[in-house]
C-alpha positions as CSV (number, residue, x, y, z in Angstrom):
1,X,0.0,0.0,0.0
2,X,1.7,3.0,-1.2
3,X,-0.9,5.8,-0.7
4,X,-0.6,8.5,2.7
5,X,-2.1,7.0,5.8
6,X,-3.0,8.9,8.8
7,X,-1.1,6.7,11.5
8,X,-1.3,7.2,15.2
9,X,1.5,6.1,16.9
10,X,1.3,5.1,20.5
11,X,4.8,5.9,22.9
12,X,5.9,8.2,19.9
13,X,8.7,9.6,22.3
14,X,10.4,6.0,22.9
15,X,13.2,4.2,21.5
16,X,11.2,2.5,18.6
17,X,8.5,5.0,18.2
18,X,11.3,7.8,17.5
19,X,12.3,6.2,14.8
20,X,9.0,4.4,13.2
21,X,7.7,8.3,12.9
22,X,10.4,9.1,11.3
23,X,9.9,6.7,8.9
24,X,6.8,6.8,8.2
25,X,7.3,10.7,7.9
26,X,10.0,9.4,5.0
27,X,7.2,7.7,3.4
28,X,4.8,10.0,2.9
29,X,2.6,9.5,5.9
30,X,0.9,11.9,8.1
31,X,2.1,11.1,12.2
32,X,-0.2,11.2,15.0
33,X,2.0,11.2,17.7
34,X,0.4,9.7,20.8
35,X,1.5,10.2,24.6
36,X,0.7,11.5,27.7
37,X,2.2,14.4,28.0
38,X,1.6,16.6,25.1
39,X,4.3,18.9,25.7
40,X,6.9,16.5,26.7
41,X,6.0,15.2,23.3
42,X,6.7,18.3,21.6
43,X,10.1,18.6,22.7
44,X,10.5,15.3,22.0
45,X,9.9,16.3,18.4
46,X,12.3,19.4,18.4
47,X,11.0,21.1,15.4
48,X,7.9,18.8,14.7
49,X,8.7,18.1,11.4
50,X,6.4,18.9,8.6
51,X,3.3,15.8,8.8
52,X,4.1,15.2,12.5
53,X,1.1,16.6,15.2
54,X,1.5,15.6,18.6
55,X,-1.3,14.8,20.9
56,X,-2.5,13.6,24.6
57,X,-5.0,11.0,24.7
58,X,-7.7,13.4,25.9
59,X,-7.8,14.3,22.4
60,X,-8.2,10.7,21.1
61,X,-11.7,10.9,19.7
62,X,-10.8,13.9,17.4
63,X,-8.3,12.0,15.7
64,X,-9.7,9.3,13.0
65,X,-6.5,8.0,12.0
66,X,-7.0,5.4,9.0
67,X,-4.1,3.1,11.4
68,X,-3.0,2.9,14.8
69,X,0.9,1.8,15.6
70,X,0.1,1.2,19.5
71,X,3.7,1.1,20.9
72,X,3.0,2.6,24.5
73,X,4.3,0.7,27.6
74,X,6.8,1.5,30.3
75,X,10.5,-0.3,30.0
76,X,10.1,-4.0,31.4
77,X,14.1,-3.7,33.0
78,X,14.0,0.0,34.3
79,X,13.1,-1.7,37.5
80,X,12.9,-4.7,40.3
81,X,9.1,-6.0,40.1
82,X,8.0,-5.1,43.2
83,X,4.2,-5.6,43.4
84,X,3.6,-2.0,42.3
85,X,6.2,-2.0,39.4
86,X,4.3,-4.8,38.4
87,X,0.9,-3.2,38.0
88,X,3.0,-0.1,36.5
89,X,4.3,-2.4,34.0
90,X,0.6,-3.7,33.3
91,X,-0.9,-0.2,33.7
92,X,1.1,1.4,31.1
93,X,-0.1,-1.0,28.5
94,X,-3.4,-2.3,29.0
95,X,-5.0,1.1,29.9
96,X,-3.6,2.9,26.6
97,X,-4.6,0.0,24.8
98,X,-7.9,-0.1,25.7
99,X,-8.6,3.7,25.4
100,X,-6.9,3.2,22.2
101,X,-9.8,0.9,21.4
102,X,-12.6,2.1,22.6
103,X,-12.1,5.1,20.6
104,X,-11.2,3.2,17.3
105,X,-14.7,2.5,17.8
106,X,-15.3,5.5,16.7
107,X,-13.1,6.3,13.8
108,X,-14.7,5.7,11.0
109,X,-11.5,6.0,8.6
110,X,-9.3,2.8,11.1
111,X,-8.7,-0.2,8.8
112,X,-5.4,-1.4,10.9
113,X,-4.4,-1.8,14.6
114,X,-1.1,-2.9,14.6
115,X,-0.1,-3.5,18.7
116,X,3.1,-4.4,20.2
117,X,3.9,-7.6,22.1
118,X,7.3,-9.2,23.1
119,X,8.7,-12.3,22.8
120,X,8.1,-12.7,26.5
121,X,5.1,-13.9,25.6
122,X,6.8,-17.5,24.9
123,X,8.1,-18.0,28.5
124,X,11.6,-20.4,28.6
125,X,11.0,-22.7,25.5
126,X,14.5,-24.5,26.2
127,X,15.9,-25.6,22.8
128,X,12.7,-25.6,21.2
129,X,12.1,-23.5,18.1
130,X,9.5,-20.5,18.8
131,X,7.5,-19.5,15.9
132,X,4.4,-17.4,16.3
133,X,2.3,-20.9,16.9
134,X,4.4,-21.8,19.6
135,X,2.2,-21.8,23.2
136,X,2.4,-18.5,25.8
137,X,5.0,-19.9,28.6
138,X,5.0,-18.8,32.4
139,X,6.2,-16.2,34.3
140,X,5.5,-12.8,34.6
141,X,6.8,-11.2,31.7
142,X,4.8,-13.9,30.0
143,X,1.6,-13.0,31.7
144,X,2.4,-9.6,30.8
145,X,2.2,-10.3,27.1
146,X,-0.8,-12.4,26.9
147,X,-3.2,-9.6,28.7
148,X,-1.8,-6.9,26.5
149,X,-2.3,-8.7,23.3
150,X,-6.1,-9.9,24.8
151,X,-6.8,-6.3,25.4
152,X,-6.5,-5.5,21.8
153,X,-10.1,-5.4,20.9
154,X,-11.3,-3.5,18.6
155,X,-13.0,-4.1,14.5
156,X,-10.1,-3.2,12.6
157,X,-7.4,-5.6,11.1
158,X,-5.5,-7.0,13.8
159,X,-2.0,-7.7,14.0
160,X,0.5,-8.0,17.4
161,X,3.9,-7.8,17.0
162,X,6.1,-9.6,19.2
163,X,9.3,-7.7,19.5
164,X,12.7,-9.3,20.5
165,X,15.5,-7.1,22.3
166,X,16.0,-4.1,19.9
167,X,19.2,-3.0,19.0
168,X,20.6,0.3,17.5
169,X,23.0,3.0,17.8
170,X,22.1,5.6,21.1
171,X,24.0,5.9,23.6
172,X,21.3,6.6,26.1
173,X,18.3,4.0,24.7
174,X,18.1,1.2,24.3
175,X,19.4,-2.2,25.5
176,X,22.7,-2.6,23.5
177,X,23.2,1.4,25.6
178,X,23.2,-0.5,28.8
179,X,25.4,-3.3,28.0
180,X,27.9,-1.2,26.0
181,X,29.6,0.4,29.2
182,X,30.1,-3.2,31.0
183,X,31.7,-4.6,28.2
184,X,33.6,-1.9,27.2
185,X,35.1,-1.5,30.1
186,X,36.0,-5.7,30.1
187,X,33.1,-6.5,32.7
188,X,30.8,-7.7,30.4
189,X,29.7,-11.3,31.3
190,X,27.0,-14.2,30.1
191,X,24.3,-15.3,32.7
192,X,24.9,-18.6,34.1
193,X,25.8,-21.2,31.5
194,X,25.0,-18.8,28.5
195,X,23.2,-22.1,27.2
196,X,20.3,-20.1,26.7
197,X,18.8,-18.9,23.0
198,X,18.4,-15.3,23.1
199,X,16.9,-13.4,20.1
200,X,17.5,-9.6,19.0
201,X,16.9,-7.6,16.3
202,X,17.9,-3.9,15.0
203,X,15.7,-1.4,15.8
204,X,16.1,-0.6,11.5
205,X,14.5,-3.9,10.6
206,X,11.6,-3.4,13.6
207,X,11.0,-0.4,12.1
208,X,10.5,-1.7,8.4
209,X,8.5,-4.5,9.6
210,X,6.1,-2.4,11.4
211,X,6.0,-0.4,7.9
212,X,5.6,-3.6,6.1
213,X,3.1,-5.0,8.3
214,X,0.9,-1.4,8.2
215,X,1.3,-1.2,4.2
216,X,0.3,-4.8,3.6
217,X,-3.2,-4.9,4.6
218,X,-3.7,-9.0,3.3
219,X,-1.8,-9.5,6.6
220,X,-3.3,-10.2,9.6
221,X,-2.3,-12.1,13.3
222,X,1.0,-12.4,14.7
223,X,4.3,-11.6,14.2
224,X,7.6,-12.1,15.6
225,X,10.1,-9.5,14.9
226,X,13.3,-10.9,15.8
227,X,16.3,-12.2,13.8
228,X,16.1,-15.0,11.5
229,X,19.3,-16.1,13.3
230,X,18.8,-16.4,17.4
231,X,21.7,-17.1,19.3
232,X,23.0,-18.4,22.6
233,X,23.9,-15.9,25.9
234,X,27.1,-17.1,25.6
235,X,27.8,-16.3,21.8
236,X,26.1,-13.0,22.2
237,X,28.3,-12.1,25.1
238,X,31.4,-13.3,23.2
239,X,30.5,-11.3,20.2
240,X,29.9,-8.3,21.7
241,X,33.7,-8.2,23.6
242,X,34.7,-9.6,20.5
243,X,33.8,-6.5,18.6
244,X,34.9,-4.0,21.6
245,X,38.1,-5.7,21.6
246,X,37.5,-6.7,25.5
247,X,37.8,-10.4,27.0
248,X,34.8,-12.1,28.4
249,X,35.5,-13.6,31.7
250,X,32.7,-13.5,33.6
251,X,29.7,-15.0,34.5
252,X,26.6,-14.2,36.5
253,X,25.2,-17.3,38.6
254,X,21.4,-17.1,38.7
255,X,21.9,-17.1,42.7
256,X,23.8,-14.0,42.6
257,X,21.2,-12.5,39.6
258,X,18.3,-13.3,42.0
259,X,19.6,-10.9,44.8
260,X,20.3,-8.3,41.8
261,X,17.5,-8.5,39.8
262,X,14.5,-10.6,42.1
263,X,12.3,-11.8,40.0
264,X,13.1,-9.8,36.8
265,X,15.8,-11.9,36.4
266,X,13.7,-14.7,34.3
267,X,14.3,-11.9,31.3
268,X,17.9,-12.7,31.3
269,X,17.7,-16.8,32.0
270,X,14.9,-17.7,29.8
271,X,15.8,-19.6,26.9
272,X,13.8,-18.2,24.1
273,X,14.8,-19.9,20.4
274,X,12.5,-16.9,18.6
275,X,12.3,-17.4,14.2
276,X,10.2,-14.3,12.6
277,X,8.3,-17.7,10.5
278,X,5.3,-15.4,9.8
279,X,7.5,-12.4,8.4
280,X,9.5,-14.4,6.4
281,X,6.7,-16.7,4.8
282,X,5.4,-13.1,3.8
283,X,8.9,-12.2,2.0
284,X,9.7,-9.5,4.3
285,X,13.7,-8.7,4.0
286,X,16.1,-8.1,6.5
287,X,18.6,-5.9,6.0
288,X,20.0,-7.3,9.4
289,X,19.6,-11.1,8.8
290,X,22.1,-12.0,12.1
291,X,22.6,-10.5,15.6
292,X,26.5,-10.3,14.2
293,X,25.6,-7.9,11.5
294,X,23.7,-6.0,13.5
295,X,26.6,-5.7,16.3
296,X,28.8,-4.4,13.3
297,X,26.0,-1.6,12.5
298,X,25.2,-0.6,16.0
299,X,28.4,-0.7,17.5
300,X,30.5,1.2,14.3
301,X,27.5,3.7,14.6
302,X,27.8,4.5,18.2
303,X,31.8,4.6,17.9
304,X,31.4,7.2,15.3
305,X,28.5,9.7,17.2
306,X,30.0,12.3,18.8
């Protein structure tokens, strides 16, 4: 679908829904950025560029956007999951989602409500292959997933995308920004054994699937938006010293992760063999195929920033 859409995006201000509006700016589409805080979102958006209109969700039923990009929830690791962090966490996404939908019921122009899961949702699958058939698992973050994606209720096309860890290029956002300092500085280590599958992919090919996913409308259901090529902790953690040209010598017991992290630390333990099945039986392309290439973009990209 190549004609101008009128696409709300959900947590506009974040670390993917920067970037997606940007995109879809590039592209010819009119943004509706969506967040609470209208005038946080403004500065956000420097100079709103022209196409962009930033908005609070008191101002929902005014909108009739022809799509909604629902990104909106609060980071799953920016804290220990106390009980209240817990219903933060659950807050944060069920409540937008739902006022997200109950005024879609009202817009006459919505065809597509694309909403954004994580791979979460698939609990530890051990060695087993995780396609978007693949059963919801245990565990919070697990729970987490499954109510989000149930609150998305509404009469338009329906598609949730399950996102793996998203890498890119910022030094502040992000997850590769958190790990880069560690293992920079030769601290960087794998969790336990490292046995366990992790799967990533760069925040560039989340981006263009999102794209894809709004602009072809015969696709419906769910997708995962992760690497075609998941990897162990340990070969992660390897290639990223590898590439900072820093040993790996450590390792994090789950003993000692559980007095860190409480129960959080399932996000890091969880062996989670993710495959984007659905995106690739649609012929979407990555342009980042492995979590290796998309070290090599990230990390030459940050090197170079100022």
């Amino acid at each position: 679908m190549s004609d101008s859409q009128r696409v709300a995006v959900s947590g506009a201000s974040g670390f993917i829904g920067r970037a997606l509006c940007a995109s879809l700016l590039e592209r010819g589409h009119q943004v509706l950025a969506l967040g609470r805080d209208k005038s946080a979102l403004q500065r956000g958006f420097a100079s709103l560029p022209a196409g962009l209109s930033s908005h609070d969700y008191s101002e929902l039923a005014a909108l009739n956007p022809t799509a909604v990009i629902n990104l909106a929830g609060e980071n799953i690791a920016a804290r220990r999951w106390r009980p209240a962090q817990k219903q933060r966490l659950l807050d944060s996404r069920l409540n937008t989602t739902r006022r997200l939908c109950e005024a879609a019921e009202h817009w006459p122009a919505l065809h597509s409500f694309i909403s954004a899961s994580a791979i979460g949702y698939y609990g530890d699958g051990g060695d087993s292959p995780l396609n978007e058939s693949a059963a919801a698992g245990s565990g919070f973050a697990a729970e987490l997933c499954q109510r989000w994606e149930d609150s998305v209720q509404c009469q338009a096309r329906r598609v949730i995308a399950r996102l793996a860890v998203v890498l890119d290029r910022e030094r502040d956002a992000g997850a590769l920004a958190k790990m880069r300092l560690p293992f920079s500085l030769g601290l960087g280590a794998r969790f336990g054994s490292g046995q366990q599958w992790q799967a990533y992919i760069h925040r560039r090919d989340a981006v263009r699937a999102l794209i894809f996913l709004l602009e072809t409308p015969a696709l419906s259901g769910t997708f995962n938006l992760s690497c075609p090529e998941p990897l162990r902790n340990r070969q992660f953690s390897e290639q990223l010293a590898a590439k900072l040209h820093r040993p790996l010598l450590l390792s994090i017991p789950e003993t000692a992760a559980a007095l860190l992290f409480g129960e959080m630390r399932e996000l890091f333990y969880q062996s989670q063999r993710v495959v984007p099945t659905a995106l690739l039986n649609a012929a979407f392309q990555f342009d980042f195929a492995s979590v290796d290439s998309a070290l090599d973009d990230a990390l030459q990209a940050v090197q170079q920033t100022p």
